[in-house]
N, C-alpha and C positions, 0 to 999 in steps of 0.2 A: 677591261683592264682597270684595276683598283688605282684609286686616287694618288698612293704610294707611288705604285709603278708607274706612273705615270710621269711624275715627281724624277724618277731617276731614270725616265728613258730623255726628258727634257737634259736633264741635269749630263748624260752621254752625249746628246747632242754636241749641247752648249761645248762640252770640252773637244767634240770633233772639230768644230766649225774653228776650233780657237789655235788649232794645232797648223802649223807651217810645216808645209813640202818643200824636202830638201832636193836642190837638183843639180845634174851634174851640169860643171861650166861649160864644157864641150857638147855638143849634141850633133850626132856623125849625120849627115843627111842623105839624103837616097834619089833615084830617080822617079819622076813621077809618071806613072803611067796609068792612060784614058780608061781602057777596057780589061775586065776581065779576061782573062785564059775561056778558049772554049773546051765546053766540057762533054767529052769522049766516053761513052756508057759501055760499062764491061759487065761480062754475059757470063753466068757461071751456066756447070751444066744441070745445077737440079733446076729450076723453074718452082718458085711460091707466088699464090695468088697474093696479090700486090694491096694494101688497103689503099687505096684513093681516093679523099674525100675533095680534092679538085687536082687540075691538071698541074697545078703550081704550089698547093701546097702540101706542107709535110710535116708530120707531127709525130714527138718521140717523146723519150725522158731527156734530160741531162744527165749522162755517167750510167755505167752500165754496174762496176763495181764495188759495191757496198755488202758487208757479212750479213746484215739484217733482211738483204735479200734471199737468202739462202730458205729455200722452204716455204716462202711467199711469194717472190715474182719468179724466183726457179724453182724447179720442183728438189723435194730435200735429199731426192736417190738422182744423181745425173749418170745419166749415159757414158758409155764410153765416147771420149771424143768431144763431151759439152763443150761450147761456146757460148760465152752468156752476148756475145756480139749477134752471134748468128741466129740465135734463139730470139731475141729482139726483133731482128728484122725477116723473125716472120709474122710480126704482128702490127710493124712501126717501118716507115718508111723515111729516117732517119734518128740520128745518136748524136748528140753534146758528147767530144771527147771529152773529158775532165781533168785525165791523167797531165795533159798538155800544158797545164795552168802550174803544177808542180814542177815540171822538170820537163825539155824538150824529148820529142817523141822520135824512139829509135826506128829508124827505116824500116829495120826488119820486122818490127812487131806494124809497121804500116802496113805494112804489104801481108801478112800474114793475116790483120782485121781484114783487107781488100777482099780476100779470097774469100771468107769464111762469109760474107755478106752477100756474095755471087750471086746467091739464089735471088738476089730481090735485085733485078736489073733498075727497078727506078730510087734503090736506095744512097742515100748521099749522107756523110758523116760531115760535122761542125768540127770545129776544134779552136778552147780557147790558146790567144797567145799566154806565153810562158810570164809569171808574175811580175819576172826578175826586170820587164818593160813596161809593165802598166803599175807597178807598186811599190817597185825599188830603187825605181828607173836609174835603175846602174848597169843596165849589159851594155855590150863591148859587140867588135866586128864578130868574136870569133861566138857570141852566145847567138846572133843573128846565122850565122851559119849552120848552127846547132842545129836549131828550130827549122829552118827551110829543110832541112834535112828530110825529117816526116813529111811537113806540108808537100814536100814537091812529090814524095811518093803518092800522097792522096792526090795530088792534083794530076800527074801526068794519067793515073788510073783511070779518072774521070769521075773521082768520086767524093771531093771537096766540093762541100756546097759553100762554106761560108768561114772565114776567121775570124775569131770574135775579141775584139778588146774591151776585156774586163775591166772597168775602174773604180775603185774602191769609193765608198760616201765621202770621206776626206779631201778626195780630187773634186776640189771646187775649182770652176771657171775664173781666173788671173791670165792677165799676160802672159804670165811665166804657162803656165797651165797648157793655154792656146796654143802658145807657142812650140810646146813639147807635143800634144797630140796633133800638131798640122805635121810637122818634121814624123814623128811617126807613119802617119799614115802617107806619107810620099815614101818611106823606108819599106813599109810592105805594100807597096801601090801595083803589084804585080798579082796580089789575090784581091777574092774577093769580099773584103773587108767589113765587120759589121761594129759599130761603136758601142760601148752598154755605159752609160754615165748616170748618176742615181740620186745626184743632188740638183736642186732647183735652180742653182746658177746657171745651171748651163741649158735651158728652156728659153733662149734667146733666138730672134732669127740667124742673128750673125752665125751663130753656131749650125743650125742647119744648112744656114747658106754653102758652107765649106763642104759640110759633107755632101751635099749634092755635084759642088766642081770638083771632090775629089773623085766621087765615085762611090761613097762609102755610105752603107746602110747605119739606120738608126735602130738601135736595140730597145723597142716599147716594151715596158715592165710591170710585172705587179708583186710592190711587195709592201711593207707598212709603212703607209705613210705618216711619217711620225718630223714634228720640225720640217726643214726646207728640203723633204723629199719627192722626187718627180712623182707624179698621178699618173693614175694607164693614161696611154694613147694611142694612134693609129696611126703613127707617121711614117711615110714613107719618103726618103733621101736619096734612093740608087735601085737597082733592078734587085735588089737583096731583101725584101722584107725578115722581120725579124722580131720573135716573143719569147719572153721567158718570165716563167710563173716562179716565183718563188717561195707565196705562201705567205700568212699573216702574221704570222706568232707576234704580235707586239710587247708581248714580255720579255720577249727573249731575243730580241733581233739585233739589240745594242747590247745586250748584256755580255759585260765583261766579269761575271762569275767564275771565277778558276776550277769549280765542281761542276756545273753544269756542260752536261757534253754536247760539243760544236754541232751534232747530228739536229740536237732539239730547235734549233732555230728552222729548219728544218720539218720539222712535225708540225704537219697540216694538210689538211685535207677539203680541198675545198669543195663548195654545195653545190647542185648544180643552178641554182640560183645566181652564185656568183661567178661561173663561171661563163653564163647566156650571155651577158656582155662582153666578154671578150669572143666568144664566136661573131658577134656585127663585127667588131673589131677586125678578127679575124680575114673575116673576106673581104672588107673594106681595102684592107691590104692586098690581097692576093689580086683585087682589082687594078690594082697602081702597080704590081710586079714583076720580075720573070719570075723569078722562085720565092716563097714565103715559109719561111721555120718556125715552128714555134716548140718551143721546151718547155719544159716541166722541169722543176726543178726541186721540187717538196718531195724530198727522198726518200725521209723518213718510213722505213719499214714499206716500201713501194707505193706509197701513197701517190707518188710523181705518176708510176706508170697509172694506177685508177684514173688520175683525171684524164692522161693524156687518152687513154681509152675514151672516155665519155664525150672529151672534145674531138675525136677522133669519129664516134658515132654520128653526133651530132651535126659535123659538118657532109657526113658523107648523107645522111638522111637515110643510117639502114644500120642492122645488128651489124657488131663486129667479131672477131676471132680474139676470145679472151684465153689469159694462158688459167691455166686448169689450177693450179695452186693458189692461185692468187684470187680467183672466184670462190674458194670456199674461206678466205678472210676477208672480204668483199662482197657480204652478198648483194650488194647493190649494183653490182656488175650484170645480175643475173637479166634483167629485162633489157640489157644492151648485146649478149649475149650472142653469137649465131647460130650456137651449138649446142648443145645438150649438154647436162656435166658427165664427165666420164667419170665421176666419186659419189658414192656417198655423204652425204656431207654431216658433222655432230650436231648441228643445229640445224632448224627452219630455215631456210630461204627468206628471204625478207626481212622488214623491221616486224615485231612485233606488235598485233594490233590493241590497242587500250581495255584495257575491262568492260565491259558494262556494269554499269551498277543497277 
């Protein structure tokens, strides 16, 4: 990153950290409850072999629908009947809903993902909550019922692993702050809850001490640490462990360009160098949990799904099932591979080896 940018990712900071969160005077409160819902495993009838690189943990993308996928992580002619849900999970053993963060998720299209996901009895869907709570903080009784709506279809199915509250780098740790995500998390204290916070205040014990009485998982991160942003880690708060890869773009991750598109913050592909450290990570967690997620979230043109394949090899200690589109944009998929490619493909397989001179 050039000295400039540098210059004006400080310079984004500096006016984040400066900016005051408005909140509403009322904050409705909830009952708090100990334990998680148990969760009931529903059986479709095709049967897909399952990747499993431990008994507890599960690795996917974040979001299944993006156009740039089309032709890369799906193939460019789909079937009658595609699902890019169900297509997923024959290769990922969980999904980051994403749709959920925009707008609460209709029953009917729950239960209709439920079905389509059948084939992978140990598959289990995330979903974040609705923004309108973590970044507006302006919903009401009746947007909380919205939102249970979905959730409870996922959950009564047996196939909610985790609800994630999203909160923006703005949400610095304040009284006021504490105060609104304790009252939160007693309001959905009936899932099973995972917190994502991204600024440095909130790297206090006090703060983890909560989320351990309430029950609620800590969302360990990787994304550019730039100013008072959290650094990975491996902490575990509740039987929920929980990761999500975002990806470095440090140019672009503050940037409030009105030309550059929201996707490119986004674009990145991480090495498997920098990935090796989050696999300790990884299982460091899955040792401390019942269930362990970790997402991907570097979308861009399915770059998400590459790593999560590679970290997906890498912990099971064996080739995987790569999808066939996405290996001939990817040929570094090809040595993680289990399969042969069913394509031709316009280039070489591999990187390129150097001249001799």
């Amino acid at each position: 990153m050039t000295g400039h940018t540098q210059r004006e990712a400080r310079s984004r900071i500096d006016f984040l950290d400066k900016r005051r969160i408005g909140w509403p005077q009322e904050i409705r409160r909830g009952q708090t409850v100990t334990e998680n819902p148990r969760q009931r495993r529903t059986e479709g009838p095709k049967r897909i072999q399952s990747p499993q690189p431990a008994a507890n943990v599960r690795v996917g993308p974040a979001g299944w629908s993006y156009a740039d996928w089309s032709g890369i992580v799906y193939p460019a002619r789909k079937p009658r009947g595609f699902h890019e849900a169900a297509y997923l999970a024959e290769f990922f053993d969980t999904i980051e809903i994403n749709t959920s963060f925009y707008q609460p998720m209709r029953p009917e299209h729950c239960a209709q993902w439920v079905m389509k996901v059948s084939g992978n009895p140990r598959f289990l869907f995330t979903a974040k909550l609705w923004q309108r709570f973590t970044h507006e903080m302006a919903a009401n009784a009746e947007d909380e019922r919205a939102v249970r709506a979905g959730f409870d279809v996922l959950r009564q199915a047996g196939k909610l692993g985790a609800v994630l509250l999203q909160f923006p780098f703005s949400f610095h740790r304040t009284a006021e702050t504490e105060a609104y995500l304790g009252d939160l998390l007693k309001r959905f204290g009936d899932y099973p809850l995972v917190a994502e916070v991204r600024h440095a205040s909130w790297n206090e014990t006090e703060f983890f001490e909560m989320l351990r009485e309430c029950g609620v998982g800590f969302c360990n991160i990787d994304q550019p640490v730039i100013g008072r942003s959290l650094k990975p880690s491996e902490r575990a708060t509740s039987t929920v462990g929980y990761v999500r890869l975002h990806g470095r773009r440090y140019d672009t991750w503050f940037s409030d360009d009105p030309e550059l598109p929201a996707s490119e913050r986004y674009n990145y592909l991480y090495s498997e160098d920098e990935l090796d450290p989050w696999v300790q990570r990884i299982r460091a967690l899955a040792g401390h949990t019942k269930n362990t997620f970790v997402l991907t979230n570097n979308h861009f043109q399915g770059k998400a799904v590459v790593n999560a394949l590679q970290l997906l090899s890498v912990l099971k200690g064996a080739k995987v099932k790569v999808p066939e589109a996405l290996r001939q944009h990817y040929p570094e998929l090809e040595k993680i591979a289990s399969q042969p490619s069913g394509e031709p493909t316009l280039f070489p397989l591999g990187r390129p080896e150097p001249k001799r001179k």
